[in-house]
N, C-alpha and C positions, 0 to 999 in steps of 0.2 A: 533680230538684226535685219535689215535690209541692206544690197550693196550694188552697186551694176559691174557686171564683170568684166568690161573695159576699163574700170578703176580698179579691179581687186577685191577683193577678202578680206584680208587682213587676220586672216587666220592664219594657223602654223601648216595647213595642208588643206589643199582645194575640196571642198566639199559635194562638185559637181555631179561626181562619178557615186556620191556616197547618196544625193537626192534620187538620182536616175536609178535608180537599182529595186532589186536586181535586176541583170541584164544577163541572157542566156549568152555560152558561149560559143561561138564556131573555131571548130578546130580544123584550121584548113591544111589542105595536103595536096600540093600541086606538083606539076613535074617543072623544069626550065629547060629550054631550046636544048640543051645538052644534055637532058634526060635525068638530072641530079633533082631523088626527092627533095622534098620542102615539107615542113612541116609548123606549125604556128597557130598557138590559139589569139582570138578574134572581140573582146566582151563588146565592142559596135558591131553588133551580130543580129538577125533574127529574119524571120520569115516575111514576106511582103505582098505575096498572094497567095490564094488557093487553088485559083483558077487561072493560067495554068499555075502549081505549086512551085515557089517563086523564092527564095532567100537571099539576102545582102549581106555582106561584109564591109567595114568600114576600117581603112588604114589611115592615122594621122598623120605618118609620112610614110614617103616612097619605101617600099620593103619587096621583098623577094614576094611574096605569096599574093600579092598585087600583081606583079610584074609580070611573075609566071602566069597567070590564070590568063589574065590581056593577050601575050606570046602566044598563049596555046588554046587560049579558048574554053579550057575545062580546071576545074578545081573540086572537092568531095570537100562537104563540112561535115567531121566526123563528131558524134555526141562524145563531150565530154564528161566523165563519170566521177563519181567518189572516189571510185576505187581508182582512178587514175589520173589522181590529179596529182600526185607526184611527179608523175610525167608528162602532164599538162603543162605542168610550169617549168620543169626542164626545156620542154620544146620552144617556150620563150627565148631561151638565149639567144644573144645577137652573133651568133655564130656567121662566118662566112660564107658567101652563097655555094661556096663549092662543098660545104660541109651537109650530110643529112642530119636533119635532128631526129628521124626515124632514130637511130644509129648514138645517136647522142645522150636521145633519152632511155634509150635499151628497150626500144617496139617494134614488135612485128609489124612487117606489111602484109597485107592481102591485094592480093589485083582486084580490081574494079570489073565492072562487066560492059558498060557503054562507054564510060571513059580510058583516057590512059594515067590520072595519077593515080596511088596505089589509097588505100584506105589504112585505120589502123585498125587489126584485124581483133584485138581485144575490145573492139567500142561497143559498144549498146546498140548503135545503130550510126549508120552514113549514108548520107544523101549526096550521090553523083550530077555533078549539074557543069552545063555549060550554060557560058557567058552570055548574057543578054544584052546588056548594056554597063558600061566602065565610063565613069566620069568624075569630075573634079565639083563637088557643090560650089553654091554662091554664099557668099554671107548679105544681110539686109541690103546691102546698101549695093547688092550687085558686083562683088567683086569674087574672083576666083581663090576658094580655098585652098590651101596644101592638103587638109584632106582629100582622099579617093575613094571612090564608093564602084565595089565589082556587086554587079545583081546576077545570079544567074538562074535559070530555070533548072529545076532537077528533073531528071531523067531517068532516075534511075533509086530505088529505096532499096537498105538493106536492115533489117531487122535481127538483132538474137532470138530467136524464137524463144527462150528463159525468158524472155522480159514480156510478154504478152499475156495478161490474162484476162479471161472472162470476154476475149476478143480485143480489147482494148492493151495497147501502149501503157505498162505500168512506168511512169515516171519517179514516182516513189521509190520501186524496185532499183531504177535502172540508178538511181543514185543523181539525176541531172545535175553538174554543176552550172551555179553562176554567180556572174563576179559582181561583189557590191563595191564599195568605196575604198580607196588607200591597199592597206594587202589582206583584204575579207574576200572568204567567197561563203555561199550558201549550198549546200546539197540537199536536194528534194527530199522532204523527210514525213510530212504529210501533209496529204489532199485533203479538201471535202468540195460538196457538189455543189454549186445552186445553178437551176435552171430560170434563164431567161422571161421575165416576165411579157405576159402577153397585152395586149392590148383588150381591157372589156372582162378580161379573168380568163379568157378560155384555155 
């Protein structure tokens, strides 16, 4: 089939999010001017430099974890895991901004160390980062999205030291979730290697 997706599908469920995938997820945890956690995972998520170590979030509407990070400047995307992805997807709920989903989903917080929202303190790993740039994409023809896009610089790495081996970030171990299509997700279950090929064989 082919279709343009300013006509539709014509399927029974968009198939968008089921091509793009998987997609890692950021599980964001911000505070709001009144200091009430926020908690939210993110699957328009992933990293966008190395230099500096650089990660984005994308909100398709205006939400709390957008709003806070802007306000305050700082937001932690915490790894979300296997083993907690039952409370990954609790923290989805469209709970009111005055509600924490810490609290909601039954997670510990941990404090942060350069930031001030809290992290969750079971995760595999969280990256502390403030805001870089917050803005509204274009679509082709030059017009301003309803999606939001928070980029923020990380500052700050927290690691399980269990999930490290051999020096290296076991992914595998740490269970990584991410979200493919409709209500699928994927948890890292095995790697294998291939190295970059060189120019000439070397």
């Amino acid at each position: 089939m082919f279709y343009e997706p300013r006509h539709g599908h014509g399927l029974p469920h968009d198939p968008s999010k089921a091509i793009v995938a998987p997609r890692p997820i950021g599980w964001i945890s911000t505070l709001s001017r009144d200091g009430v956690p926020n908690l939210a995972p993110y699957s328009f998520f992933n990293m966008v430099s190395g230099k500096p170590f650089s990660v984005m979030f994308s909100s398709d509407r205006p939400k709390d974890s957008a709003r806070n990070a802007v306000e305050t400047g700082e937001f932690v995307a915490n790894l979300a895991s296997r083993e907690l992805a039952r409370q990954m997807n609790a923290s989805s709920v469209d709970a009111p901004s005055e509600v924490s989903e810490f609290d909601y989903a039954g997670l510990e917080m941990a404090p942060s160390v350069l930031v001030k929202p809290p992290r969750v303190a079971a995760a595999p790993a969280a990256l502390e980062c403030r805001v870089s740039m917050a803005f509204h994409p274009k679509d082709a023809a030059g017009n301003e999205m309803e999606s939001f896009i928070v980029m923020g610089e990380v500052v700050g790495v927290h690691i399980d030291d269990s999930h490290i081996r051999d020096g290296r970030f076991d992914a595998a171990l740490a269970g990584n979730l991410a979200r493919l299509g409709y209500f699928d997700f994927l948890a890292v279950g095995e790697l294998f290697e291939m190295r970059r090929p060189k120019w000439g064989g070397e």
